[in-house]
C-alpha positions in Angstrom: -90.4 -28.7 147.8 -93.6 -26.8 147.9 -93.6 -26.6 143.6 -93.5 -30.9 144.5 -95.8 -31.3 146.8 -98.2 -28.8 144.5 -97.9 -30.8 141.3 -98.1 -34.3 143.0 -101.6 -32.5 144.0 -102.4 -31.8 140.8 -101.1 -34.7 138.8 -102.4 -37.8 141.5 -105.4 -36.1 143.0 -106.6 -36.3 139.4 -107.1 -32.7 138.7 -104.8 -32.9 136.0 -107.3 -35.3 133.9 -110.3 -33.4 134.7 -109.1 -30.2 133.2 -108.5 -32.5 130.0 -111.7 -33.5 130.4 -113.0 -30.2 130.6 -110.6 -29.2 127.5 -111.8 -32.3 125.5 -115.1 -31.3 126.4 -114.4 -27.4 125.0 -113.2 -29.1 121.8 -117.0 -30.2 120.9 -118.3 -26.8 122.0 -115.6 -25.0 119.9 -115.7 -26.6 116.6 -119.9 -27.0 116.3 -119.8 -22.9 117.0 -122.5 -24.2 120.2 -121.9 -21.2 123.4 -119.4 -22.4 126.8 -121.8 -24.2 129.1 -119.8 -23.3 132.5 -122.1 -25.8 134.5 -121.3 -28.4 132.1 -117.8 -28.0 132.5 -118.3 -28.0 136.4 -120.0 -31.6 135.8 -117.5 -32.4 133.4 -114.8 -31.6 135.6 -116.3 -33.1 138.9 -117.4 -36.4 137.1 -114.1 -37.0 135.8 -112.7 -36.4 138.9 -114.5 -38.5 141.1 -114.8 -41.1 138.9 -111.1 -41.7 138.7 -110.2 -41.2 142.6 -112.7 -43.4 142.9 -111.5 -46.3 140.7 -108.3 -45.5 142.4 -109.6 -46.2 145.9 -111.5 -49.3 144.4 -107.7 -50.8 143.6 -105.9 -49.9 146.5 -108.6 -51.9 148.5 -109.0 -54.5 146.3 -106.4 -55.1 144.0 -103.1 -54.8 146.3 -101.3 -56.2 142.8 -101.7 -53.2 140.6 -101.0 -50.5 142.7 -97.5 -50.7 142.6 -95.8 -47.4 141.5 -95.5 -43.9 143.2 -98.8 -42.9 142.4 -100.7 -45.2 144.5 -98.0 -44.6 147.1 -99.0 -41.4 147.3 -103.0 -42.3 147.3 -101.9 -44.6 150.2 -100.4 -41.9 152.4 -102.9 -39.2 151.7 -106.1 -41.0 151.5 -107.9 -39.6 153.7 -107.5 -36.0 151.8 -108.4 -38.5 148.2 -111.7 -39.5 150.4 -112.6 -36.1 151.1 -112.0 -34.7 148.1 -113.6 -37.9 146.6 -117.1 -37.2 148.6 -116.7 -33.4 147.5 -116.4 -33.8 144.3 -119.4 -36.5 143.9 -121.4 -34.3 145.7 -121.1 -31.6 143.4 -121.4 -33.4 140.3 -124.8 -35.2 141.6 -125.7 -31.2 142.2 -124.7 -29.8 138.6 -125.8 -32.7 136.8 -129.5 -32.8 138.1 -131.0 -31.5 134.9 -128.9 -33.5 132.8 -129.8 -36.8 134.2 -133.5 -35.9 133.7 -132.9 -35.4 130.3 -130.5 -38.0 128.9 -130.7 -40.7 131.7 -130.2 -43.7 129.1 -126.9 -41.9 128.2 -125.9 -41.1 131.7 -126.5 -44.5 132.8 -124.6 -46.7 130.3 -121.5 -44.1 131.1 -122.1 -45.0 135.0 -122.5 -48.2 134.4 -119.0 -48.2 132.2 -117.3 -46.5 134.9 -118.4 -48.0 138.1 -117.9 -51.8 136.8 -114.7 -50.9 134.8 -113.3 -51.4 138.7 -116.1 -53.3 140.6 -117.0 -56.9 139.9 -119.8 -57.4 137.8 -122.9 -59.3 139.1 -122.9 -62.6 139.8 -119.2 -62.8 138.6 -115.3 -62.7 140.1 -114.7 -60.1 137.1 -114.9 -56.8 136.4 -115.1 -55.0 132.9 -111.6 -54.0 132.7 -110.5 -57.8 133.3 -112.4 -58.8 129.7 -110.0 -60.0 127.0 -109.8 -56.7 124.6 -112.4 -54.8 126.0 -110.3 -52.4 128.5 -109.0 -50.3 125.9 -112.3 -49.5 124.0 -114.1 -49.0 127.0 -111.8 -46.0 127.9 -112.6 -44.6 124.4 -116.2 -44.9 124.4 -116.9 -43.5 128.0 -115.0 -40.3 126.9 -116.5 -39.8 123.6 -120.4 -40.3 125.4 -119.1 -38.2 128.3 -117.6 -34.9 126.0 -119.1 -35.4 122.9 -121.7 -37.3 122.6 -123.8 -35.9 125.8 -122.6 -32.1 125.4 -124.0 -32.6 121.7 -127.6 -34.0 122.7 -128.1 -31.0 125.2 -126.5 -27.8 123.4 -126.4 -29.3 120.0 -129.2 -30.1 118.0 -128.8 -33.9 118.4 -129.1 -35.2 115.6 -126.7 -37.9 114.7 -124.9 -36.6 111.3 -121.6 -37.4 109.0 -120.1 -34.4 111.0 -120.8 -35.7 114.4 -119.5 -39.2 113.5 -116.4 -38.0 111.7 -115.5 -35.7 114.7 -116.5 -38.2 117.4 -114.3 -41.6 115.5 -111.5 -38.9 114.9 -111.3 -38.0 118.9 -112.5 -42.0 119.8 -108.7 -42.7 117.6 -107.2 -40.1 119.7 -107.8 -41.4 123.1 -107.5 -45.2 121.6 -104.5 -43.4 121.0 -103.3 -41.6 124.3 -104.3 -44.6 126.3 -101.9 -47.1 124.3 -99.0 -45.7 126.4 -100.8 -46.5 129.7 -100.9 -50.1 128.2 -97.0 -50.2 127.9 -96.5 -49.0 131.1 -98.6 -51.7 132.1 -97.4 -54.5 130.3 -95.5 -56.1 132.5 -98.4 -55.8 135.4 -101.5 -56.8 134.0 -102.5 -60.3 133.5 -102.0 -62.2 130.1 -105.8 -62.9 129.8 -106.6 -59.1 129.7 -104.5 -59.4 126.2 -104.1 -55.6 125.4 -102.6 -54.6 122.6 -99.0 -54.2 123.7 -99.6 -57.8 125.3 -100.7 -58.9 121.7 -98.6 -57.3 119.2 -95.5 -56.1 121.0 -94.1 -52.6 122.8 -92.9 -51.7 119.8 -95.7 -52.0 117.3 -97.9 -50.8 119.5 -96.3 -47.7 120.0 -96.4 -47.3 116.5 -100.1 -48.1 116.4 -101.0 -45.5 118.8 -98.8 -43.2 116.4 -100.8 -44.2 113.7 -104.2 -43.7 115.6 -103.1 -40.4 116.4 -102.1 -39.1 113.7 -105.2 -40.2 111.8 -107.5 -38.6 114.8 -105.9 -35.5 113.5 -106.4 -35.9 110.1 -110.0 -36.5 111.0 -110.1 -33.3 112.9 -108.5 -31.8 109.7 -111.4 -33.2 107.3 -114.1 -32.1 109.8 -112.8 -28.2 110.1 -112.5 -28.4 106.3 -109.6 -26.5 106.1 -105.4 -26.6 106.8 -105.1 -25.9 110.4 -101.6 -24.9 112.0 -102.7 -25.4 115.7 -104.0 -29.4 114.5 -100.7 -29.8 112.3 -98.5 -28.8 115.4 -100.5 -30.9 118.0 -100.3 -34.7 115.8 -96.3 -33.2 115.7 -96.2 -32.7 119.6 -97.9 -35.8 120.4 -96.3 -37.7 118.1 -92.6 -37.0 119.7 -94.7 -38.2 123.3 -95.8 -41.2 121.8 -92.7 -41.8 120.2 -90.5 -41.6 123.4 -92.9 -44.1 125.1 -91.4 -46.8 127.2 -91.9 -49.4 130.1 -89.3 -47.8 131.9 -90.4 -44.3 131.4 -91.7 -42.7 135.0 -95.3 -42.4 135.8 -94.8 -38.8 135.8 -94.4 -39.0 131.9 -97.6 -40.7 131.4 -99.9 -39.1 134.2 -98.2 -35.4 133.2 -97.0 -35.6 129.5 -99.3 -38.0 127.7 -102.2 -36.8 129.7 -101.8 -33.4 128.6 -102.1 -34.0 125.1 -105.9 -33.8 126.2 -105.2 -29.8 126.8 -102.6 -29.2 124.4 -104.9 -29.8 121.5 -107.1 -28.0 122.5 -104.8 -25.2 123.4 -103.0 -25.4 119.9 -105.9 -25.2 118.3 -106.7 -21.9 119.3 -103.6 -20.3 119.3 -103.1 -21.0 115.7 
C-alpha cells in the first residue's frame, strides 16, 4: 500500500518526467564532453515539473472532457498537495533560472510561450495551441529539444550552431516525436477529429510503427554523432522498441506515464553503462 501510494507520487505528481528531463538534459552535457551544471538541472527539473502540473490543473478546470482516466482522478483528489507543490516548484525555478533568463530571454520566452498556450486559449481566440490541426505533436518536440539541448548548449557550450548540434538535436527531436506517438494512441479515441494527430490520420497501427521507425532512426543519429558502435545506444532502440511495439489503446495509463516515459532515463542510463 505504501510502495502504491509512493509511486502514484512519483508517476502523477510529475516527478517521474522531470528526472527524464533532467536525464535528457545530462544526455547534451555527456556527449559534447561540456562539465554537470547542478543548477541547471535544478531549473531543468523544476521547469518541467511545474510546467506539467500546471497544464494538468489548466485541464481539470477547463477541459472536464479530457481528464478522464486515473490520473486526473488522482490530480482531483489530491489537488491541493498538486497546488502546493505546483507554487513550490515555480518558485524555485524563477530562483535558479535568474541568470539564464538574462542571458537567453528570446529562447526562454518562445519555450514559455509554447508551454503556457499549449493549455491556455490564445489571444483573441476559443483555441489553444494544442487544439491546431498537426501542430500538437511537434510542439512537444520542439519545447524539449530548446529546453535540454538547445538552451544547455548556448550557456555551457560554445553556441555555435554546427552539423554536430543539428544531427544530435533532429536525432533526439525523432526520439521524442517518437515517445509521444503512444500518448496519441492512448488518446485517440478522446481527442477531437480536428486536432488530426497522426494515429487519427494514418491509423493505430501505422502509427505505432512510425513511432518505431522514428525511434529507431533517433538512434541511429545518436550512433552517427558519437562516431562509433555503441552497446548502451544499440540496447536502448532494442528496449524501446519492444515499448513501442506493445503499445495500445487499451494499455493502462501506468504503461505510458511509467514505461514509455522512462525511455527518457533509460537512454541515458544505457548509455553509460555500456
Amino acid at each position: 500500500m505504501l510502495f502504491r501510494t509512493v509511486l502514484n507520487v512519483i508517476i502523477y505528481s510529475n516527478i517521474w518526467i522531470g528526472l527524464g528531463a533532467v536525464s535528457f538534459s545530462l544526455l547534451y552535457f555527456q556527449c559534447f564532453n561540456v562539465p554537470i551544471d547542478n543548477q541547471f538541472l535544478g531549473f531543468i527539473f523544476t521547469a518541467t515539473f511545474f510546467t506539467y502540473n500546471f497544464q494538468r490543473l489548466v485541464k481539470l478546470r477547463f477541459d472536464k472532457d479530457a481528464t478522464n482516466g486515473f490520473r486526473f482522478s488522482w490530480i482531483q483528489a489530491n489537488q491541493n498537495l498538486v497546488i502546493s507543490l505546483t507554487v513550490l516548484s515555480g518558485s524555485i525555478c524563477a530562483v535558479l533560472s535568474y541568470g539564464y533568463v538574462i542571458r537567453h530571454w528570446h529562447l526562454l520566452a518562445i519555450i514559455a510561450f509554447f508551454s503556457f498556450f499549449y493549455v491556455w486559449r490564445l489571444p483573441f481566440s476559443k483555441y489553444n495551441l494544442r487544439s491546431i490541426p498537426l501542430l500538437k505533436i511537434y510542439l512537444v518536440g520542439i519545447t524539449w529539444i530548446f529546453t535540454c539541448i538547445l538552451l544547455p548548449h548556448l550557456e555551457f557550450g560554445h553556441g555555435k550552431i554546427d552539423e554536430r548540434l543539428i544531427l544530435f538535436a533532429s536525432s533526439l527531436f525523432l526520439f521524442i516525436i517518437a515517445i509521444t506517438i503512444p500518448f496519441d494512441i492512448r488518446d485517440v479515441d478522446k481527442d477531437e477529429a480536428e486536432k488530426r494527430t497522426i494515429p487519427q490520420l494514418i491509423g493505430v497501427n501505422r502509427a505505432k510503427y512510425l513511432a518505431i521507425l522514428l525511434y529507431c532512426l533517433s538512434h541511429i543519429g545518436l550512433m552517427f554523432f558519437l562516431g562509433f558502435w555503441d552497446y548502451g545506444i544499440l540496447i536502448s532502440a532494442i528496449f524501446g522498441t519492444i515499448v513501442l511495439y506493445f503499445t495500445k489503446v487499451e494499455r493502462t495509463d501506468n504503461y505510458f506515464s511509467i514505461l514509455v516515459d522512462s525511455l527518457l532515463i533509460t537512454i541515458f542510463l544505457l548509455l553509460n553503462l555500456f
